[in-house]
C-alpha positions as CSV (number, residue, x, y, z in Angstrom):
1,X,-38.2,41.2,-62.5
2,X,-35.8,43.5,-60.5
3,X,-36.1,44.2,-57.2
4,X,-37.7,47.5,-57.9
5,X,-40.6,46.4,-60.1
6,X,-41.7,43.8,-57.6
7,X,-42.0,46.1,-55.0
8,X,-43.8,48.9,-56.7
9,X,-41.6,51.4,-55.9
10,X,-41.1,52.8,-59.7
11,X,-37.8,52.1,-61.8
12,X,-36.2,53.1,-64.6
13,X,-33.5,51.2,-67.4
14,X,-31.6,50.0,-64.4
15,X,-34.0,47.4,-64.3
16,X,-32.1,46.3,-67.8
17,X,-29.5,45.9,-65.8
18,X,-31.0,43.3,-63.5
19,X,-32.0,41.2,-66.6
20,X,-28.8,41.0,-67.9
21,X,-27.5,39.6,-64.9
22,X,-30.2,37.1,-64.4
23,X,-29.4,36.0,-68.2
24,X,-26.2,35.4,-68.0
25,X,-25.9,34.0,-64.3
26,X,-29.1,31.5,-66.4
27,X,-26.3,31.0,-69.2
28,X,-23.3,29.9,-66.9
29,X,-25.5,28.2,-64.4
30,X,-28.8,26.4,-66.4
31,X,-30.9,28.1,-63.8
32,X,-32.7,30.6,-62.9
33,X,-31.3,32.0,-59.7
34,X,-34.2,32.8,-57.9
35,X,-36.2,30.0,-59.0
36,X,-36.8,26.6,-58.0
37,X,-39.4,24.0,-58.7
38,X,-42.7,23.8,-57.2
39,X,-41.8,27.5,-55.4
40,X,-45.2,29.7,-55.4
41,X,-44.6,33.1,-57.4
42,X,-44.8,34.9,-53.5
43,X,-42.0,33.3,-52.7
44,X,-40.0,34.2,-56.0
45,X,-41.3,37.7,-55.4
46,X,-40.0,37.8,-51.3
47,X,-36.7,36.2,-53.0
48,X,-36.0,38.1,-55.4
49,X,-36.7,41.7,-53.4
50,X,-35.2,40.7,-50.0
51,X,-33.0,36.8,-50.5
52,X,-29.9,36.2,-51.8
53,X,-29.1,34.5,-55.2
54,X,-26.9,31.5,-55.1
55,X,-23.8,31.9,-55.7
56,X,-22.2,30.5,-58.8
57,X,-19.7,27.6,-58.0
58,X,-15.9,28.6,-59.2
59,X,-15.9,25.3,-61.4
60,X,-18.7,27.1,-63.8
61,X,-17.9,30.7,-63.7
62,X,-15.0,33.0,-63.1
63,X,-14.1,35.2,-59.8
64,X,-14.6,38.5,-62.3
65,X,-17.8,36.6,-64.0
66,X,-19.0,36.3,-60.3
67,X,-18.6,39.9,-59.6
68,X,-20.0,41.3,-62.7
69,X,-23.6,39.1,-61.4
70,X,-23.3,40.0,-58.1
71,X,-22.6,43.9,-59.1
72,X,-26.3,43.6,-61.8
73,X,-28.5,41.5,-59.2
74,X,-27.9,44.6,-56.5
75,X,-30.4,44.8,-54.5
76,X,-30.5,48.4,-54.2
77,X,-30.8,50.3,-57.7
78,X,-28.7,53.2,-57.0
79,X,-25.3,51.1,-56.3
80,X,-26.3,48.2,-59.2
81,X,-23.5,48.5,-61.9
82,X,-24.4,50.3,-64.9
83,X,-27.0,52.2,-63.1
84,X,-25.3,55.9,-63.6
85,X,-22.9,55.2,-66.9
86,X,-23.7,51.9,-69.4
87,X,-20.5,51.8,-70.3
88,X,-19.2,50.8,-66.9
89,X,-20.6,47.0,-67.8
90,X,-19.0,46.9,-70.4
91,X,-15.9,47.7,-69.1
92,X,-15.8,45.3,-66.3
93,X,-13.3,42.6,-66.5
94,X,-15.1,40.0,-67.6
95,X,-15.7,41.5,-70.6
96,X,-11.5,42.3,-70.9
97,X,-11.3,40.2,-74.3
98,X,-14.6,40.8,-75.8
99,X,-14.2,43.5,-78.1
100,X,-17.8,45.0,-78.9
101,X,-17.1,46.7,-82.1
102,X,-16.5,43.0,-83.4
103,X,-19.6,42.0,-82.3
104,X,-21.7,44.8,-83.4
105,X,-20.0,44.6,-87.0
106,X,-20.9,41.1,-86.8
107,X,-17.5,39.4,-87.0
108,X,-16.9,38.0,-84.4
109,X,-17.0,34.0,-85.0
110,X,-19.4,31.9,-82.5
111,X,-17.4,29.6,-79.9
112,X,-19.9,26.7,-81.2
113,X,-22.2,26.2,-83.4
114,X,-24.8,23.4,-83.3
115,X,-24.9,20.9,-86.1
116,X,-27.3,21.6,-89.4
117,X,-30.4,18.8,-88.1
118,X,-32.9,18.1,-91.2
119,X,-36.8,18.8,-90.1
120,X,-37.5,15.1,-91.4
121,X,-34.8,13.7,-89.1
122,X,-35.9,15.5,-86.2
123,X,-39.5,14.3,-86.5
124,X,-38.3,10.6,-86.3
């Protein structure tokens, strides 16, 4: 949950926004960035509207990757990318080589894909 939504104050899509950067900062990093074993959900809440997420190491993600998260998990709703004009994520460089016309005409080929496991194989 954004910033926003913890804290009652009302929100609007920008809160979208927050989400994406919590996913993919989960996709690079395996974590949540906010979240830690064992932590009560007042603590996730005080984190999430007034900490700091962790910042990624440079071995797992990108300086522009890094930026792009930092610019969606803004704090502050009116300065978080994307909040005014979608297209400004989008447009960000670490999405330089990713061409979304590809991806929404569904040709873009997948950078891995898991191999076929049989149901009776997995149940062993």
């Amino acid at each position: 949950m954004a910033p926003e939504v913890v804290l009652n104050i009302g929100h609007d899509t920008s809160v979208d926004n927050w989400s994406l950067g919590v996913l993919i900062y989960e996709l690079i990093d395996g974590a949540n960035p906010f979240w830690e074993d064992g932590m009560d959900q007042q603590t996730l809440y005080e984190l999430i509207a007034y900490g700091l997420h962790p910042p990624l190491s440079r071995k797992k993600c990108s300086k522009a990757g890094r930026d792009l998260i930092g610019r969606l998990l803004e704090k502050d709703a009116s300065k978080r990318i994307g909040t005014f004009r979608e297209k400004d994520i989008l447009e960000h460089k670490w999405f330089r080589d990713f061409d979304i016309n590809e991806l929404r005409e569904k040709v873009i080929k997948a950078p891995w894909v898991p191999d076929k496991i049989r149901l009776e194989e997995e149940n062993q």
